[in-house]
N, CA, C and O of each residue as an XYZ file, in Angstrom:
924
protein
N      92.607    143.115    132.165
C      91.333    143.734    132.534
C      90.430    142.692    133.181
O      90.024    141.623    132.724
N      90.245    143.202    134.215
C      89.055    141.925    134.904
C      87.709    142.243    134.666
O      86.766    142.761    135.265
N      88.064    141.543    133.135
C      86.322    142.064    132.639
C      85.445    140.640    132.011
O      84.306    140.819    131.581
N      85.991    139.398    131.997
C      86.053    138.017    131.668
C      84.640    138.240    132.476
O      84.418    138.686    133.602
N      83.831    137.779    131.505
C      82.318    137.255    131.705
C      81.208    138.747    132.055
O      79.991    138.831    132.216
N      82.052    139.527    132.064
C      81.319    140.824    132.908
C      80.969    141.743    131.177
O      81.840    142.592    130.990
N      80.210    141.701    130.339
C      80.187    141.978    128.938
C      79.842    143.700    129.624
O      80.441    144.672    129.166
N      78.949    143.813    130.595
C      78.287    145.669    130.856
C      79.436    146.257    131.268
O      79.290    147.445    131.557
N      80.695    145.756    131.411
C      81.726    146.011    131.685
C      82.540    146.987    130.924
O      83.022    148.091    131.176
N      82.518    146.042    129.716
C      83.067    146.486    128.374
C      82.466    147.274    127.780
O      83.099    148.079    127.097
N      80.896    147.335    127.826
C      80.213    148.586    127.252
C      80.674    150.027    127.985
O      81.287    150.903    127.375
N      80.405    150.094    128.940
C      80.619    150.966    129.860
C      81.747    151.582    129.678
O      81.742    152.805    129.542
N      82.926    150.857    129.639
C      84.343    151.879    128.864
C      84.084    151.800    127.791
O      85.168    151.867    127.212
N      83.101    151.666    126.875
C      83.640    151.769    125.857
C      82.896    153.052    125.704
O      83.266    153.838    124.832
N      81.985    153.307    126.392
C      81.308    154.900    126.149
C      82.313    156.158    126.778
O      82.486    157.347    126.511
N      82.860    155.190    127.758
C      84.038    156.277    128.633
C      85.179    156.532    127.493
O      85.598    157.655    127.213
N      85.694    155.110    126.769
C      86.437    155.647    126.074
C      85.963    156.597    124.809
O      86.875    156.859    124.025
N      85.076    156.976    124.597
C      84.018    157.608    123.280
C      84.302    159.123    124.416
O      85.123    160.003    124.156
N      83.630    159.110    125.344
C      83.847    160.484    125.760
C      84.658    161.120    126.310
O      84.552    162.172    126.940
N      85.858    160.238    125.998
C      86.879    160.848    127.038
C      87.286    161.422    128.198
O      88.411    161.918    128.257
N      86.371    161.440    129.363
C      86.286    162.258    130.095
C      87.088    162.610    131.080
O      87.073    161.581    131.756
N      88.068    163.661    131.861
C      89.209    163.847    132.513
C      88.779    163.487    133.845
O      89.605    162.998    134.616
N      87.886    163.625    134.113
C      87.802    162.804    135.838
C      86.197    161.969    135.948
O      85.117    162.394    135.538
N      86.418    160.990    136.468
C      85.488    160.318    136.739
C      84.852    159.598    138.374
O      85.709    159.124    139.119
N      83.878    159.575    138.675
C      83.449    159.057    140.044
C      82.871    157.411    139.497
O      81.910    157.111    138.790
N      83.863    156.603    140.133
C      82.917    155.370    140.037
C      81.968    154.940    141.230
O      82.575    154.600    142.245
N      81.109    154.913    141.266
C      80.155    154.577    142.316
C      79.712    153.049    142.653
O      78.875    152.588    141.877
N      80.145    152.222    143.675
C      80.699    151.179    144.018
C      81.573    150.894    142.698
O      81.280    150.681    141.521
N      82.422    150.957    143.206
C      83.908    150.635    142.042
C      83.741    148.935    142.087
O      83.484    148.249    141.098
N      84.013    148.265    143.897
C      84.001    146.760    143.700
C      85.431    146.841    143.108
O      85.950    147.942    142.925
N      86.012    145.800    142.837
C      87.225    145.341    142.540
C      88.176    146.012    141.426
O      89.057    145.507    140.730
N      87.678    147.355    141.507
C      88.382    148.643    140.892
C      88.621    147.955    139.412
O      89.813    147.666    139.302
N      88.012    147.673    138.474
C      88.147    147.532    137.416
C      88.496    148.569    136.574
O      89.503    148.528    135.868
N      87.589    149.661    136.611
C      87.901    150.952    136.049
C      89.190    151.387    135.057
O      89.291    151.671    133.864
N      89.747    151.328    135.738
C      91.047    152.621    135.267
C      91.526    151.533    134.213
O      91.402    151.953    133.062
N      92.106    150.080    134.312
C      92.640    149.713    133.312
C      91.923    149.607    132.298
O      92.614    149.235    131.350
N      90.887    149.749    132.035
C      89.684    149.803    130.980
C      89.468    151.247    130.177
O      88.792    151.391    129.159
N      90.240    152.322    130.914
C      89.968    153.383    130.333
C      91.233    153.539    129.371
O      92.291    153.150    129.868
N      91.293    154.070    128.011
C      92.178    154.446    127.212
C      92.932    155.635    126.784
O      93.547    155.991    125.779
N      92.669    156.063    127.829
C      92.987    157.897    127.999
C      93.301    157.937    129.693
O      92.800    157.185    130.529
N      94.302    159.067    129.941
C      94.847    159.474    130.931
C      93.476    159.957    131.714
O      92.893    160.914    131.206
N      93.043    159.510    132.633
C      91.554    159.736    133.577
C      92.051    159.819    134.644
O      93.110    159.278    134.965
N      90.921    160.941    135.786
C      91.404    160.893    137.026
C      90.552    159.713    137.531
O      89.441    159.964    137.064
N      90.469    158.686    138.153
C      89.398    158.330    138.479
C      89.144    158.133    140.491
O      90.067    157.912    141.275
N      88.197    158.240    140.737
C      87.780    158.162    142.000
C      86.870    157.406    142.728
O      85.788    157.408    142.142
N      86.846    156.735    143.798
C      85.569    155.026    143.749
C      84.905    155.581    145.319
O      85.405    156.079    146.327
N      83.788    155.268    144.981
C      83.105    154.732    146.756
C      82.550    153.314    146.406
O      81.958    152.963    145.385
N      82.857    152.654    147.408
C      82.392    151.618    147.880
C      81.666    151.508    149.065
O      81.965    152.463    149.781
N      80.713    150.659    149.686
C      80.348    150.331    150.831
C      80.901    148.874    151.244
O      81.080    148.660    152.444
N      81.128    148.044    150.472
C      81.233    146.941    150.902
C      83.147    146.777    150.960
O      83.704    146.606    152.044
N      83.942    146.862    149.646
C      85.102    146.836    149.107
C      86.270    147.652    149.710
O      86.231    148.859    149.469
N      87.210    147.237    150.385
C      88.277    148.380    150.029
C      88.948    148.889    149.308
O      88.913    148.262    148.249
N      89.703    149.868    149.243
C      90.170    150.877    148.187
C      91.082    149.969    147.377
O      92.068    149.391    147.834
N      90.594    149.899    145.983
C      91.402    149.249    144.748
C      92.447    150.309    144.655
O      92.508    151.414    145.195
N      93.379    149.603    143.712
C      94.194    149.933    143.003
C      94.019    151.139    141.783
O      93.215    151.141    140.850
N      94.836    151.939    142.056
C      94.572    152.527    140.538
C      93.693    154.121    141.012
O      93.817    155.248    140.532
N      93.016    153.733    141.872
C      92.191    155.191    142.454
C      92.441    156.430    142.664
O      92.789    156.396    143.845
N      92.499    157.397    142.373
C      93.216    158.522    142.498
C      92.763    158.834    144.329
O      93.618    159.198    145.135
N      91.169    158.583    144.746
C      90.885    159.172    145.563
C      89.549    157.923    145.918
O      88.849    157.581    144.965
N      89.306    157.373    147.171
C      88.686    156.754    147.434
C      87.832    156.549    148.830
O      88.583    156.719    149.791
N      86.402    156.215    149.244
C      86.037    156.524    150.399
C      85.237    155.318    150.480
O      84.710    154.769    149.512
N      85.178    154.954    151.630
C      83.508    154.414    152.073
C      82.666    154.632    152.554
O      82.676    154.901    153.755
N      81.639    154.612    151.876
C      80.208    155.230    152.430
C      79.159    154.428    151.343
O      79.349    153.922    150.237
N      78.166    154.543    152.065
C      76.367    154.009    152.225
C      75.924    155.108    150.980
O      75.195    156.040    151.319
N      76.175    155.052    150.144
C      75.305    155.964    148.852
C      73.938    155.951    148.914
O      73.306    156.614    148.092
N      73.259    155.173    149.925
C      72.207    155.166    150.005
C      72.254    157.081    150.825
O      71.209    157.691    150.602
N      72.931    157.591    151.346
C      72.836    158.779    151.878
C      73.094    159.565    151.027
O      73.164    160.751    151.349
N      73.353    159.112    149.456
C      73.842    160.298    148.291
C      75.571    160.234    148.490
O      76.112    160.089    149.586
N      76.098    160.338    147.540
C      77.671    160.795    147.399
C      78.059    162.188    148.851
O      77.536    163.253    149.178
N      79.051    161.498    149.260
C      79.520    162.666    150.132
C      80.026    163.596    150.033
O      80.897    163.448    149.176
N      80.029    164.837    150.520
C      80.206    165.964    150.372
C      81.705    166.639    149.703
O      81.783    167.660    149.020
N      82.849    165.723    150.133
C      84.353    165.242    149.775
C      84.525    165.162    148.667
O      85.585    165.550    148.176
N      83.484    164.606    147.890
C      83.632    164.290    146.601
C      83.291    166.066    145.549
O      82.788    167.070    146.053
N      83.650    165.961    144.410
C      84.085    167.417    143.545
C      82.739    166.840    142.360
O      81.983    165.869    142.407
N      82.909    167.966    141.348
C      82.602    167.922    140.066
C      82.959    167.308    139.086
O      83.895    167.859    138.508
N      82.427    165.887    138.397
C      83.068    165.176    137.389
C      82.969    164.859    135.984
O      81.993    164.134    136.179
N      83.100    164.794    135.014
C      83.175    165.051    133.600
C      82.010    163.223    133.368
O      81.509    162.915    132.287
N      81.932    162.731    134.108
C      81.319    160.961    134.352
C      81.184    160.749    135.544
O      81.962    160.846    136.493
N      80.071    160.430    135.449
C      79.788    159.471    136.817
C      79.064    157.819    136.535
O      78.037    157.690    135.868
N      79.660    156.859    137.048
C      79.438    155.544    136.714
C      78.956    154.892    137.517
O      79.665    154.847    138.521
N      77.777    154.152    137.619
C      77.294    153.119    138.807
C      77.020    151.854    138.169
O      76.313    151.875    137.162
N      77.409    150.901    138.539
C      77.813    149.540    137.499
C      76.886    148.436    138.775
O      77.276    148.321    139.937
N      75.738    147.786    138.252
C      75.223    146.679    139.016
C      74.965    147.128    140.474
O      75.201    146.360    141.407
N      74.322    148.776    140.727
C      73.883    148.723    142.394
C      73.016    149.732    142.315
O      72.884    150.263    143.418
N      72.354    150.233    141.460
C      71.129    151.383    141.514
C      69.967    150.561    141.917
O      69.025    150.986    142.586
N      70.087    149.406    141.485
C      68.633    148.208    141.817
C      68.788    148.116    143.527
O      67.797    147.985    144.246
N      69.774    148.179    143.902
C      69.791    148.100    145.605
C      69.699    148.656    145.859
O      70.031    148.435    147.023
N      69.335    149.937    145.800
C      69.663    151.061    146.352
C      67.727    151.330    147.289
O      66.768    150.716    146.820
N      67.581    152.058    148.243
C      66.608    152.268    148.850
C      65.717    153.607    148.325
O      64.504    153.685    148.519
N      66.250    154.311    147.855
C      65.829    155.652    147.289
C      66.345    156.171    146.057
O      66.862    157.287    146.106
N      66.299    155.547    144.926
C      66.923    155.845    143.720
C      66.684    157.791    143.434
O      67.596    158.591    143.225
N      65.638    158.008    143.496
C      65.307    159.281    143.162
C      65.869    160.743    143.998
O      65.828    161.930    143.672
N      66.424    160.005    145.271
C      67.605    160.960    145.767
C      68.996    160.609    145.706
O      69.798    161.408    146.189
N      69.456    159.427    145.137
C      70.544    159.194    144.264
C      70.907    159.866    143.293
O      72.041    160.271    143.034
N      69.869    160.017    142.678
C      70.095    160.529    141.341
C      69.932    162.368    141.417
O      70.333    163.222    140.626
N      69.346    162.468    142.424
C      69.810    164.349    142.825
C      71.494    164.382    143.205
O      72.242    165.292    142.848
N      71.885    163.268    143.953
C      73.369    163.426    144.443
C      73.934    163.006    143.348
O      75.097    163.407    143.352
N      73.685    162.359    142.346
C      75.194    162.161    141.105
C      74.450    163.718    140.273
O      75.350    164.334    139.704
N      73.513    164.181    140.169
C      73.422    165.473    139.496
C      74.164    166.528    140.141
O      74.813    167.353    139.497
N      74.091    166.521    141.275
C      74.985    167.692    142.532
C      76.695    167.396    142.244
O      77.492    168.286    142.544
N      77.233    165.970    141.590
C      78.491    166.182    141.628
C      78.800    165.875    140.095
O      79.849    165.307    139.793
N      77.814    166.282    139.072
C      78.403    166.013    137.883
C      78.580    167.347    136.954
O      77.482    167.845    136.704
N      79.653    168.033    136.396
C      79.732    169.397    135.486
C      78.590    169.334    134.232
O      78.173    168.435    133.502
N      78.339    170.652    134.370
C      77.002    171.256    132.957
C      77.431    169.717    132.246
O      78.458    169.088    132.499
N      76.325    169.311    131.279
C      76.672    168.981    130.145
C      77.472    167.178    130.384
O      77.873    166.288    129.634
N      77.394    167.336    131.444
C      78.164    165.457    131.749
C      77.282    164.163    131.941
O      76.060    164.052    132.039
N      78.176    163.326    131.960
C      77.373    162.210    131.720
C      77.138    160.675    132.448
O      77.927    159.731    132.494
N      76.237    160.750    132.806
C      75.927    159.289    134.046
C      75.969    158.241    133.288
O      75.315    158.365    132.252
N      76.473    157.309    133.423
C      76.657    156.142    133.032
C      76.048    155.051    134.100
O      76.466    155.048    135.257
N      75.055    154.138    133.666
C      74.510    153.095    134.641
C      74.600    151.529    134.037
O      74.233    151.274    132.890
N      75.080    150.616    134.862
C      74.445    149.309    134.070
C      73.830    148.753    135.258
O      74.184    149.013    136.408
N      72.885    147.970    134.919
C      71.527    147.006    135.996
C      71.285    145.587    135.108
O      71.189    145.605    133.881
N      71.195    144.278    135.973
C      70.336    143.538    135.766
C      69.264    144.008    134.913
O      68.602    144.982    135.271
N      69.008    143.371    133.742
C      67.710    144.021    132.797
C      66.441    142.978    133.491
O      66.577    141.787    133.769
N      65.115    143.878    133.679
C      64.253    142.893    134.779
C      63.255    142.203    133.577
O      62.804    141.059    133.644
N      63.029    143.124    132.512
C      62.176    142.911    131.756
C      62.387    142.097    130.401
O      61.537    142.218    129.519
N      63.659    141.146    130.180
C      63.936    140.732    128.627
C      63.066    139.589    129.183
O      62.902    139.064    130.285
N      62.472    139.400    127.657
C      61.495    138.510    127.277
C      61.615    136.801    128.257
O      60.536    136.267    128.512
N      62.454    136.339    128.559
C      61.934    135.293    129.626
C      61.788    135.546    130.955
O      61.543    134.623    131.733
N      61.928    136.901    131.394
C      61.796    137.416    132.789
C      60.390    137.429    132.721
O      59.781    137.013    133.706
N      59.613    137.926    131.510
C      58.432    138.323    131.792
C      57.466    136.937    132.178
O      56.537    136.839    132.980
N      58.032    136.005    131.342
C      57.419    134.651    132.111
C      57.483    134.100    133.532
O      56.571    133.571    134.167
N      58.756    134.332    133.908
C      59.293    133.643    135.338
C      58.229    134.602    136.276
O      57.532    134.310    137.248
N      58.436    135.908    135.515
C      57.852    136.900    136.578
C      55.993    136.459    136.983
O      55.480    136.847    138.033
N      55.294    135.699    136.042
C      54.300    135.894    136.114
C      54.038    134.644    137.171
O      53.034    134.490    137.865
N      55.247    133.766    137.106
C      55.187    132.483    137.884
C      55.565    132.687    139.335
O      54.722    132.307    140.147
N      56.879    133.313    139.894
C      57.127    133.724    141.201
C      57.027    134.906    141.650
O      57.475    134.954    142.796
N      56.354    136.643    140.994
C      56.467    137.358    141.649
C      57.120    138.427    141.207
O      56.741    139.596    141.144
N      58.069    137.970    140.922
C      59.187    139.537    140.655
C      60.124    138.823    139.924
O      60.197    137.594    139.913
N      61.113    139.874    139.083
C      62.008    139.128    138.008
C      63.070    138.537    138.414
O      63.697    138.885    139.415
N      63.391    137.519    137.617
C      64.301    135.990    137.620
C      65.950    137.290    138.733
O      66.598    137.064    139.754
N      65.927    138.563    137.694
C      67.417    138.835    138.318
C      67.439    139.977    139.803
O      68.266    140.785    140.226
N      66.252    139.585    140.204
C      66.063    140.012    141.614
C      65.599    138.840    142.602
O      64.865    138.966    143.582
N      66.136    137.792    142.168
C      65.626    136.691    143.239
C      66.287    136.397    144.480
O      65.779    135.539    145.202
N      67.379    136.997    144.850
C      67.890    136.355    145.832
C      67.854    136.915    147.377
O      68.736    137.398    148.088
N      65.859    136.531    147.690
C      65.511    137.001    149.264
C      65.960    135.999    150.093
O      65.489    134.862    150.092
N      66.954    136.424    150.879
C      67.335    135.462    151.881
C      66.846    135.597    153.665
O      66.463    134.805    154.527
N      67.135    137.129    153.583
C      66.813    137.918    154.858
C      66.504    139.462    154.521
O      66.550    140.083    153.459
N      66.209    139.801    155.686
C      65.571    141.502    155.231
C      66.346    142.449    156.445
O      66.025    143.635    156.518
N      67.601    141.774    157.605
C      67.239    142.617    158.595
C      68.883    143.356    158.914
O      69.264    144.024    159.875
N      69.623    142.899    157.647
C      70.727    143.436    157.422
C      71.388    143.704    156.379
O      71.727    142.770    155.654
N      71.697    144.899    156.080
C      72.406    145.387    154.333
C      73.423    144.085    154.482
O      73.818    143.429    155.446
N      73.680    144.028    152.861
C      74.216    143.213    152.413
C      74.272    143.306    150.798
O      73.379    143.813    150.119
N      75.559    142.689    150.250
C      75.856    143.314    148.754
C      74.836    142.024    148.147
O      74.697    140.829    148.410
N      74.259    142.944    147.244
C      73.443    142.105    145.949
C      72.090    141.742    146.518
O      71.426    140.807    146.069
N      71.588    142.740    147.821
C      70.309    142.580    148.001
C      69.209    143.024    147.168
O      69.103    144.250    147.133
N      68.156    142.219    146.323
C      67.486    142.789    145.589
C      66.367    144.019    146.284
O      65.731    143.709    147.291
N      66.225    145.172    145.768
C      65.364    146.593    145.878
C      64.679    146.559    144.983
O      63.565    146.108    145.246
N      64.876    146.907    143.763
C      63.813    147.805    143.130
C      63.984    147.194    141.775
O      65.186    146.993    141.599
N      63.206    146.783    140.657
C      63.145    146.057    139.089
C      63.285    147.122    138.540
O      62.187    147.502    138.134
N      64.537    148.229    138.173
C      64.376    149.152    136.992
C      64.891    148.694    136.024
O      65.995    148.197    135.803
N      63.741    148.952    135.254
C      64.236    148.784    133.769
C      64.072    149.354    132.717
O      62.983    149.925    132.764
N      64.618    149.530    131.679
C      64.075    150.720    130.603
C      63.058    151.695    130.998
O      63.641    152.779    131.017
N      61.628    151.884    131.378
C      60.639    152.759    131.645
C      60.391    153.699    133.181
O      59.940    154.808    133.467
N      61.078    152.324    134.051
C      61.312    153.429    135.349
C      62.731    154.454    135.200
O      62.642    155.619    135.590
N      64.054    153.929    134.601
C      65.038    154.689    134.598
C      64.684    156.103    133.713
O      64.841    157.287    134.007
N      64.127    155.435    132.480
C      63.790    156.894    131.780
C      62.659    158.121    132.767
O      62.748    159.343    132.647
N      61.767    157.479    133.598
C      61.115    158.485    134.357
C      61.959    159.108    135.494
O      61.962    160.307    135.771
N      62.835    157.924    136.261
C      63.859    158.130    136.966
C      64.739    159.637    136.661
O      64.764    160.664    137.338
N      65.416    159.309    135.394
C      66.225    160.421    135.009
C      66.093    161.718    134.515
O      66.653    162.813    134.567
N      64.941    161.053    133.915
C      64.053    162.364    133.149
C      63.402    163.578    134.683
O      63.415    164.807    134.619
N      62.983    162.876    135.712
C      62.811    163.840    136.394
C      63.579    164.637    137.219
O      63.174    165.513    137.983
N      65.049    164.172    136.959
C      65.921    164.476    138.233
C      67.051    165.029    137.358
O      68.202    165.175    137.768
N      66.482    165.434    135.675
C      67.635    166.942    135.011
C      68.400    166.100    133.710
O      69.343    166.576    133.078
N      67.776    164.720    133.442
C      68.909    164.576    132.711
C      67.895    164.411    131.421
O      66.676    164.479    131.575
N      68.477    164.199    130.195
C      68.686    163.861    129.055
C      69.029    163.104    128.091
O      69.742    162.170    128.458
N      68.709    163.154    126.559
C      69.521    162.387    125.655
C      70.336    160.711    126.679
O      71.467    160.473    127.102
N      68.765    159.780    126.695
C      68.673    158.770    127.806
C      68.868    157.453    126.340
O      68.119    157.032    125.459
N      70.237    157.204    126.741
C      70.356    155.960    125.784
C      70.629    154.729    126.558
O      70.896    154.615    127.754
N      70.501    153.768    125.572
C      70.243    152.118    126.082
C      71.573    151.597    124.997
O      71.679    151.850    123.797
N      72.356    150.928    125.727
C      73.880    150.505    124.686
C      74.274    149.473    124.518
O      74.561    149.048    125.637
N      74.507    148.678    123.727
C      74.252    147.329    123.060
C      75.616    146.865    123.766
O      76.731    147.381    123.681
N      75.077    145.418    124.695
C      76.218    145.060    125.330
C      76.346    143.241    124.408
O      75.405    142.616    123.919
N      77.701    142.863    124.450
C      77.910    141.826    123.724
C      77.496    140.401    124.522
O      78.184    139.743    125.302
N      76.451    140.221    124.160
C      75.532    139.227    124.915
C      75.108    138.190    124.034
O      75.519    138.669    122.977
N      74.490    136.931    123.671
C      73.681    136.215    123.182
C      72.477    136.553    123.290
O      72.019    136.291    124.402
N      71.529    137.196    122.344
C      70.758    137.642    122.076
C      69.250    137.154    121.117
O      69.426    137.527    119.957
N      68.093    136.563    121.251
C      68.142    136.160    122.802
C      68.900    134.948    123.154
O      69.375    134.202    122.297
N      69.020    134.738    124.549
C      69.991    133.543    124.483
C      68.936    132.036    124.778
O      69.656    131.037    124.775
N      67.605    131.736    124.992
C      66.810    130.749    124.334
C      65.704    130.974    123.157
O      65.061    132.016    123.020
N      65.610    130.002    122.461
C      65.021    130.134    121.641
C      63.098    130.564    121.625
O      62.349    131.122    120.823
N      62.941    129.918    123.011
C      61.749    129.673    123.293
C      61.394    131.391    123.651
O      60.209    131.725    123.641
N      62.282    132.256    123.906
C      62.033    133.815    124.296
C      61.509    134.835    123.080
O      61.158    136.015    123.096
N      61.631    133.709    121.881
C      61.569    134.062    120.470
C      60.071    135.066    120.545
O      60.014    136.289    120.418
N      58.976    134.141    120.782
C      58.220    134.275    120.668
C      57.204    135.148    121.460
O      56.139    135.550    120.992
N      57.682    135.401    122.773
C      57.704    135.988    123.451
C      58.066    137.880    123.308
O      57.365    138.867    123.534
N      59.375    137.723    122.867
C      59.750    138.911    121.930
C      59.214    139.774    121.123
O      59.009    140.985    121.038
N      58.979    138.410    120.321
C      57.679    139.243    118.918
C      56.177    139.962    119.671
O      55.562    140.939    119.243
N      55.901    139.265    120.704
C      54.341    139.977    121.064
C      55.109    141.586    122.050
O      54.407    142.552    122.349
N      56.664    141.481    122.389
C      56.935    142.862    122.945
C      57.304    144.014    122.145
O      57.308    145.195    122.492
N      57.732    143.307    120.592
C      58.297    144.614    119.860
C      57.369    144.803    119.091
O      57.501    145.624    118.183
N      56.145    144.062    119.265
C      54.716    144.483    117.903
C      54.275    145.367    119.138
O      53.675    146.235    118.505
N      54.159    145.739    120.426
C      53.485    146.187    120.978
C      53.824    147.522    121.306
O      53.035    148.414    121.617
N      55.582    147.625    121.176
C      56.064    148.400    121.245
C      55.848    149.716    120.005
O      55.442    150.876    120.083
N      56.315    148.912    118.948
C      55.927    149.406    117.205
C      54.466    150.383    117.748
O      54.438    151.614    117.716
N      53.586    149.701    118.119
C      52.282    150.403    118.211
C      52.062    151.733    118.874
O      51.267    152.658    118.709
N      53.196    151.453    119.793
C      53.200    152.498    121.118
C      54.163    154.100    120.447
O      53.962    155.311    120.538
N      55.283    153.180    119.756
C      55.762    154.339    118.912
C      54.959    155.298    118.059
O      55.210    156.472    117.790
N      53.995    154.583    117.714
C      53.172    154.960    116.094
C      52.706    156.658    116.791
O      53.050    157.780    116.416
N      51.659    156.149    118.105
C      51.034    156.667    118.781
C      51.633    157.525    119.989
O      50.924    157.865    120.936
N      52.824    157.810    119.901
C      53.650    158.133    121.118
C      52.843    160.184    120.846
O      52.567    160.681    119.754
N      52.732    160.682    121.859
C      52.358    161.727    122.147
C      53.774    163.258    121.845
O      53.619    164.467    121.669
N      54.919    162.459    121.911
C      55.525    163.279    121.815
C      57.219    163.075    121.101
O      56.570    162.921    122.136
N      58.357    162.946    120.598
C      59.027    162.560    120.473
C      60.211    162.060    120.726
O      60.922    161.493    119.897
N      60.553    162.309    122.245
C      61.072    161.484    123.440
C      60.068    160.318    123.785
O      60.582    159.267    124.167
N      58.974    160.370    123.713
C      58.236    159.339    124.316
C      58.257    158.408    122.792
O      57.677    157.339    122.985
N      58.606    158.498    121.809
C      58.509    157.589    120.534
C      60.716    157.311    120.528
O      61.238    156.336    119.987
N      61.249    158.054    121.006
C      62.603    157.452    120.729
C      62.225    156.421    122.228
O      62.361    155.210    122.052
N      61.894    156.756    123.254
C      61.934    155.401    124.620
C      61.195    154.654    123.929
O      61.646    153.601    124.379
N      60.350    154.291    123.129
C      59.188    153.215    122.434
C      60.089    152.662    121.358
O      59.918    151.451    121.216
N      61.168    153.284    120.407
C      61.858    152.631    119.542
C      62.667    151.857    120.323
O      62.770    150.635    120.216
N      63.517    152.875    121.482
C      64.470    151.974    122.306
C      63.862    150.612    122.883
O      64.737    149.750    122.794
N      62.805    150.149    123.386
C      61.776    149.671    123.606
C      62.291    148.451    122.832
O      62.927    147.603    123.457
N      62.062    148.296    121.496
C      62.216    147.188    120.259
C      63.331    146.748    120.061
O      63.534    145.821    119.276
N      64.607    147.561    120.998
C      65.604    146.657    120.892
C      66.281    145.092    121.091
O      65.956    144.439    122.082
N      66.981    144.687    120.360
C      67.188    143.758    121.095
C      67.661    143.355    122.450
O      67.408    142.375    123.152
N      68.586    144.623    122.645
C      68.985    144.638    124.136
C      68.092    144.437    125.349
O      68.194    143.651    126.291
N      66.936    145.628    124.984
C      66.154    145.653    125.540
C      65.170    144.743    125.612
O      64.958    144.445    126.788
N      64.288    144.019    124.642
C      63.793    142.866    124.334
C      64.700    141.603    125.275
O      64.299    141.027    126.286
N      65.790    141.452    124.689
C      66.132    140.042    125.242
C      67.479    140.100    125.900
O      67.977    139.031    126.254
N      68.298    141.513    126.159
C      69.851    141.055    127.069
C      69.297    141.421    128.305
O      68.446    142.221    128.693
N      70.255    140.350    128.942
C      70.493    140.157    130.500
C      70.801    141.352    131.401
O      70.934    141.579    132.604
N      70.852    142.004    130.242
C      72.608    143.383    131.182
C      71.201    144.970    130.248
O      70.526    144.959    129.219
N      71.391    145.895    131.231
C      70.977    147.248    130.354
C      72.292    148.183    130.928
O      72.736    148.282    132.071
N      72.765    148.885    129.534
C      73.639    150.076    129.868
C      73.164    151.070    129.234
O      72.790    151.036    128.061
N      73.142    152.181    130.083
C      72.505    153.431    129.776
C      72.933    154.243    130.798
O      73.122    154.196    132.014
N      73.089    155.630    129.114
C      73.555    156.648    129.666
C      72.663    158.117    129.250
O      71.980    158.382    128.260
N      72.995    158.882    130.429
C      72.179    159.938    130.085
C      72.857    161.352    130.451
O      73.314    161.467    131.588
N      72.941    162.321    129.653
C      73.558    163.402    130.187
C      72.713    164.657    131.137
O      71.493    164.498    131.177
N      73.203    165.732    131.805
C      72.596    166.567    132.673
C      72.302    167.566    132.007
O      73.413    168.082    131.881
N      71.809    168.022    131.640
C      70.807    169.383    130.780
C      71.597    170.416    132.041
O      71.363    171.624    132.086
């Protein structure tokens, strides 16, 4: 499995392997990791923009997802986007096109750069924008791993929440947690603030995103995986 150093990797099947699901769309696949990671007979299917067609694919295309999933593509029991919703130019019509190709009741799977664990929020206050969107080189040609957009826990939940989905979880990836010490402290002033926000939350989706909030994942890993199903 070419999953060595890639930990959102391993989360990610491991929810696939929890839901078993008979066909899946990976959305930039990248070096087709997928299928050997899954533990059940899966159809699986990749777009890429940058990559050509891996191994293992039942069915594979290239295209700019920035235009939404193409029309070619069917109804899938999962849909997975691993490290490219942050690039993306229009997340909020992304997320109409993985709703247009996912069955009642299925389930999106995302992992992102986390923008907000507790030493981002420092770097951020020093250069601008977070430590795992730094790399502006040029602006006047796509290119893989161009930083777009800082989602993190609070935009994805508005993200998803408006575009049909649901039951929006955050999934503990095997990380060093936090991984300096000095983020310690830092931490504590995000999950007392959080605690508060729960106390007072208006409604009870808005107090489970405020618990999720206090995680450690969320607090201090590098990596966010989250999944949410389609109502």
């Amino acid at each position: 499995m070419t999953n060595k150093n890639k930990a959102h990797r391993l989360t990610v099947a491991n929810v696939l392997n929890t839901l078993k699901p008979q066909a899946v769309l990976d959305i930039c696949c990248g070096d087709g990791w997928l299928p050997e990671a899954l533990t059940q007979t899966t159809v699986v299917d990749g777009i890429d923009f940058f990559e050509k067609a891996p191994l293992g694919y039942t069915y594979f295309e290239t295209a700019d997802f920035n235009k939404g999933i193409p029309d070619t593509f069917g109804r899938y029991d999962a849909v997975i986007c691993c490290e490219s919703m942050g690039y993306l130019q229009n997340p909020g019509l992304f997320l109409q096109s993985v709703r247009e190709h996912l069955k009642p009741g299925a389930t999106f799977v995302l992992s992102l750069p986390n923008p907000n664990y507790a030493g981002a929020r420092l770097n951020h206050l020093i250069q601008g924008f977070p430590r795992s969107y730094s790399g502006f080189a040029q602006n006047t040609t796509a290119q893989a791993h161009m930083p777009w957009l800082a989602l993190g826990l609070f935009q994805l939940w508005l993200l998803l929440g408006l575009n049909g989905f649901t039951n929006i979880q955050v999934h503990d990836v095997d990380e060093k947690k936090p991984r300096r010490q000095s983020e310690r402290l830092i931490g504590w002033l995000v999950k007392g603030y959080a605690r508060k926000k729960m106390k007072s939350a208006p409604s009870a989706a808005v107090a489970e995103l405020w618990r999720q909030a206090q995680t450690d994942q969320v607090v201090y890993g590098r990596q966010l995986v989250v999944s949410a199903t389609l109502s």
